[in-house]
C-alpha positions in Angstrom: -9.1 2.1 -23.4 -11.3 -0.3 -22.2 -12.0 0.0 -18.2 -11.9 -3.7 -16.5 -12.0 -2.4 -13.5 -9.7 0.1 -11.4 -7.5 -2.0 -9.9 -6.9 -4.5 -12.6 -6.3 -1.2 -14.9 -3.7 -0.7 -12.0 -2.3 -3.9 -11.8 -1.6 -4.1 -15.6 0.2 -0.6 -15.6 2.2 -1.7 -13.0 2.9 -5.5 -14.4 4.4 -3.5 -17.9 6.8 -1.0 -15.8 7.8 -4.0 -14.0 8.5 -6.2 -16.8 10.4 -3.3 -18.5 12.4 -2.9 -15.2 13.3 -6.7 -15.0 14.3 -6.8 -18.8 16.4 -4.3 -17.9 18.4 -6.2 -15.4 17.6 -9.4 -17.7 15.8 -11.3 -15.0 12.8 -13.4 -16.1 10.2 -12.5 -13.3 7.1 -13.2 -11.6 5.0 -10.1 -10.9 1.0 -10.3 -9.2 -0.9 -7.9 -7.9 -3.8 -8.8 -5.5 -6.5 -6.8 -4.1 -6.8 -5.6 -0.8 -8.5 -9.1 0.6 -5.4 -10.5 -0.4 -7.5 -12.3 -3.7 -5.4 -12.1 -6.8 -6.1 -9.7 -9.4 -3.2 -10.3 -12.0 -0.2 -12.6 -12.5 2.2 -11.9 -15.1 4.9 -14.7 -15.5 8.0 -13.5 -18.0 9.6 -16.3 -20.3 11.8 -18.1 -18.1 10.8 -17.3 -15.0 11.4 -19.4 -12.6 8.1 -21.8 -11.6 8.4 -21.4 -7.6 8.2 -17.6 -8.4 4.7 -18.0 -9.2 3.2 -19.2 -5.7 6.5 -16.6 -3.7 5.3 -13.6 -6.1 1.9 -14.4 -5.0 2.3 -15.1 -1.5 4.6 -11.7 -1.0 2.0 -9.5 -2.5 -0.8 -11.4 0.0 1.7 -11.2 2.7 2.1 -6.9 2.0 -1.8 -6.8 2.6 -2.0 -8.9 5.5 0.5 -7.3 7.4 -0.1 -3.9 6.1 4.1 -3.4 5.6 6.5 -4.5 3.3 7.7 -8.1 3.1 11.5 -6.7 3.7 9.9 -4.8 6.5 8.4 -7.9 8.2 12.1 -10.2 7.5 13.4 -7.6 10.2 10.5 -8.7 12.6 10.2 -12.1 11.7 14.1 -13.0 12.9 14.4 -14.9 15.9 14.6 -12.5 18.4 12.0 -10.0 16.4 8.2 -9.9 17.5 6.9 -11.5 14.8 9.0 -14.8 15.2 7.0 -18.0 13.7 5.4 -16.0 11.1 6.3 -18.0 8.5 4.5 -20.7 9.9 1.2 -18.8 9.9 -1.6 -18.7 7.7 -1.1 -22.1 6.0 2.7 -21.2 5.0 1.8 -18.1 2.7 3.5 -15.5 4.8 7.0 -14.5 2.9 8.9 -12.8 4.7 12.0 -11.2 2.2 12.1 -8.4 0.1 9.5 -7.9 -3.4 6.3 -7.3 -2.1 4.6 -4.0 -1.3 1.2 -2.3 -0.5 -0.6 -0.6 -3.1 -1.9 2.5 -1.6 -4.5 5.2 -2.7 -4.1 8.3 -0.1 -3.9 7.1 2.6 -5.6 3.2 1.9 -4.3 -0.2 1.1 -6.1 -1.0 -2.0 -3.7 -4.3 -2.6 -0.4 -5.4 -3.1 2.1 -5.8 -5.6 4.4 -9.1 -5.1 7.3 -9.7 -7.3 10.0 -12.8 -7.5 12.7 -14.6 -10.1 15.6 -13.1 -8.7 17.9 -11.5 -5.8 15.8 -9.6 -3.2 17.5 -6.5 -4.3 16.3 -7.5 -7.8 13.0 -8.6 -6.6 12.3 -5.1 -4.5 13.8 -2.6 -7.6 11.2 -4.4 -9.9 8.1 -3.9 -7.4 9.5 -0.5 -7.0 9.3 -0.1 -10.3 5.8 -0.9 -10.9 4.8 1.0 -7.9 5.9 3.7 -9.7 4.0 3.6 -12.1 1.5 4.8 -10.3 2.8 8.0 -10.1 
């Protein structure tokens, strides 16, 4: 195998156990990974997918990095009453704040984040779950 770089080796193992995963639940999705400066390192869009799942997919796996926490971790902070109220309104729009994007850790470090969309939340999370996985 030809190295293109650690991550991006990462990113594509992850990206084909997340595909397998959403073709498993038959649900076209959107999965990117970006590196820990929130800069995108792969997008993989499935056949069908829906076209806002490319910019959510990207923005949740920016959003896992910037706030160091998953994005179904930050919806619970984000509510109304939650510390992190008006979050969505921060960093030009790009903070999602519902389930399908994680951190990518190695030990103990964020190395990047995996953001996934094209379906349910629950659908969205099982599929970067999946990928993260791969890891392994």
């Amino acid at each position: 195998m030809t190295t293109t770089g650690k991550l991006l080796d990462m990113a594509k193992k992850m990206a084909e156990a997340a595909a397998l995963k959403a073709i498993e639940i038959n649900v076209p999705m959107v999965i990117t990974v970006c590196d820990n400066a929130g800069n995108q390192v792969l997008l993989n869009r499935m056949e069908d997918s829906l076209l806002a799942s490319i910019s959510i997919a990207t923005n949740k796996a920016y959003t896992a990095v910037a706030l160091k926490m998953s994005t179904d971790t930050a919806a619970d902070l984000a509510k109304e009453a939650g510390q992190l109220f008006g979050l969505t309104t921060c960093d030009n729009g790009k903070m999602v704040v519902f389930g399908g994007g994680f951190p990518i850790y190695e030990g103990d470090k964020i190395i990047g984040g995996i953001g996934v969309s094209g379906g349910s939340v629950d659908e969205d999370m099982s599929v970067a779950k999946a990928g993260l996985e791969a890891l392994k």
